[in-house]
C-alpha positions in Angstrom: 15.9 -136.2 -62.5 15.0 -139.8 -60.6 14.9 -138.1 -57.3 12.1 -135.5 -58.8 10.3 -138.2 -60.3 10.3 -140.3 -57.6 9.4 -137.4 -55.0 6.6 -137.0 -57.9 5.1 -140.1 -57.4 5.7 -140.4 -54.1 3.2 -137.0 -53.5 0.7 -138.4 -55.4 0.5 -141.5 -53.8 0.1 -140.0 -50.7 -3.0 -137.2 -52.7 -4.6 -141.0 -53.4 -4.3 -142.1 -50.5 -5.5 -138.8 -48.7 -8.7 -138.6 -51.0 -9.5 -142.0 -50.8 -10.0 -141.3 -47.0 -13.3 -141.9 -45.5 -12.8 -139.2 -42.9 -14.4 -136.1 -42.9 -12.3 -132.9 -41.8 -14.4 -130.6 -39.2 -13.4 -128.8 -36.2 -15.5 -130.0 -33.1 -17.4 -127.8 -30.7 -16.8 -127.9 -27.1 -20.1 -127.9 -25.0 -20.0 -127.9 -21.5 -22.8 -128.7 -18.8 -25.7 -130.1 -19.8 -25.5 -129.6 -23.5 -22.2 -131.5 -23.2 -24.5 -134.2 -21.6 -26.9 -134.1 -24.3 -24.6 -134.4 -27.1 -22.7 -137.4 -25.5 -26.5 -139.2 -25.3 -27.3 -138.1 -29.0 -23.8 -139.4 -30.8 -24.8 -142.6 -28.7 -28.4 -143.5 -30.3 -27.5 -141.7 -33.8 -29.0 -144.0 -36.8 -26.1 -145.9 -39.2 -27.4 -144.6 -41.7 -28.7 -141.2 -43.0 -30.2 -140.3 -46.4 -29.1 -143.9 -47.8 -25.3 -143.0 -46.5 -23.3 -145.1 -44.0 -21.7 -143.7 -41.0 -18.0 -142.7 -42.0 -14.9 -141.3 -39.9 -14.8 -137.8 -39.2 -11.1 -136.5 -38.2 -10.4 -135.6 -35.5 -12.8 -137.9 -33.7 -15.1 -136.5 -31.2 -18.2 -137.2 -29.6 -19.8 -134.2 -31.2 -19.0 -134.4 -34.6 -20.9 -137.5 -36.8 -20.6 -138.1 -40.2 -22.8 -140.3 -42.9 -20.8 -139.9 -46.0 -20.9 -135.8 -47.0 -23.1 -135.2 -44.6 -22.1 -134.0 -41.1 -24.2 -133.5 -37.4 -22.3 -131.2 -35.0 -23.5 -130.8 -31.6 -23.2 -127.9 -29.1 -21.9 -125.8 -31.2 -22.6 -121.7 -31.5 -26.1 -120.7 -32.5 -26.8 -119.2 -35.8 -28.2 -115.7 -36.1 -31.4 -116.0 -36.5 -33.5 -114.3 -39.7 -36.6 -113.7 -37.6 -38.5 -113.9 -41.0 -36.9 -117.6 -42.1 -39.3 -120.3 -42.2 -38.3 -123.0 -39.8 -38.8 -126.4 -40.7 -40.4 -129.3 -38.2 -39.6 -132.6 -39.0 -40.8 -135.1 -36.3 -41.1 -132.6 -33.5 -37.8 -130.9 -33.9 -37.8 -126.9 -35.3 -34.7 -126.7 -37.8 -33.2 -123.2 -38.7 -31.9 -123.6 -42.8 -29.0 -121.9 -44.0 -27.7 -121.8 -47.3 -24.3 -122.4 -47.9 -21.6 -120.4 -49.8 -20.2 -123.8 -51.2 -23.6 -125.1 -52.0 -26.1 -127.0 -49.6 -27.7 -126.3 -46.3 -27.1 -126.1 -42.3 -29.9 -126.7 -40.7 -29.6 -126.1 -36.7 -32.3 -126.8 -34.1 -33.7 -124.1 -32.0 -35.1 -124.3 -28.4 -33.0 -127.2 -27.1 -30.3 -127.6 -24.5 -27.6 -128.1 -27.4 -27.5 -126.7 -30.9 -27.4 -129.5 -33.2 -26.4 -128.6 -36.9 -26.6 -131.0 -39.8 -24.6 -129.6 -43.2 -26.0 -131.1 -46.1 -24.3 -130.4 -49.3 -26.9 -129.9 -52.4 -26.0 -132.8 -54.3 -28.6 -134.4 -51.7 -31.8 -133.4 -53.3 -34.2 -132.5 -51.4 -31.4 -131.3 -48.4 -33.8 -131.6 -46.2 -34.5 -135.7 -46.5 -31.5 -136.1 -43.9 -33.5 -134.5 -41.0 -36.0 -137.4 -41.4 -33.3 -139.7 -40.3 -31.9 -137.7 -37.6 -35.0 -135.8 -35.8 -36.0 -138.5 -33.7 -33.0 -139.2 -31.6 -32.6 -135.4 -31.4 -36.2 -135.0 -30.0 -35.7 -138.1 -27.5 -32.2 -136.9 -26.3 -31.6 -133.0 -26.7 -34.6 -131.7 -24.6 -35.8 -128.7 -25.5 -35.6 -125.0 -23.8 -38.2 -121.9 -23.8 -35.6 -120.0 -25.6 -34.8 -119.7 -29.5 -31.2 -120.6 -29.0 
């Protein structure tokens, strides 16, 4: 009976420990080229904060994963499939693509630039979109953009 007990608390311990965790799980994309470039520059002028959050860990670390809290910036990952019909938004020069999420919250990827930068904003960020205002400028100064919608 000790040895379950103990093997108890010893699992939750390490739960507490585990949630208490300021890193943020994702799986990074792998540019190459000049996206790769571009991503690299952008993780290096990111703000320190977004949407009143602080920069957190993100595991594993990578240049192209950023975190602020719940919210999370990829870069040079895929490009989403565009509804032709969806309204973009533009905040500061930069086109953003929205997605809703299954789990709640947004995606919102840029279209015509070198790298696809997604931002996942979960809804309890009201309005989702508030984050972009944070993060638009050092995507239009160091993602340059492309004729293309991808």
């Amino acid at each position: 009976m000790r040895t379950a007990a103990t093997a108890g608390l010893l699992i939750v311990a390490l739960c507490v420990a585990a949630c208490g965790s300021n890193a943020t799980g994702v799986t990074p994309p792998t540019p190459t080229g000049t996206s790769a470039s571009a991503c690299r520059d952008l993780g290096a002028h990111l703000p320190a904060t977004v949407d009143g959050q602080s920069r957190s860990a993100t595991s594993p670390e990578s240049p192209y994963v950023k975190a602020w809290g719940d919210i999370v910036l990829t870069c040079g990952g895929p490009a989403p499939a565009i509804d032709p019909t969806a309204q973009l938004f533009t905040v500061q020069g930069v086109d953003w693509y929205p997605e809703s999420l299954a789990q709640g919250g947004t995606r919102f990827t840029t279209v015509k630039r070198v790298a696809n930068v997604s931002v996942t904003v979960p809804s309890t960020h009201a309005p989702e979109a508030d984050a972009l205002v944070d993060i638009s400028p050092p995507v239009a100064r160091y993602v340059a953009r492309t004729g293309s919608t991808n």
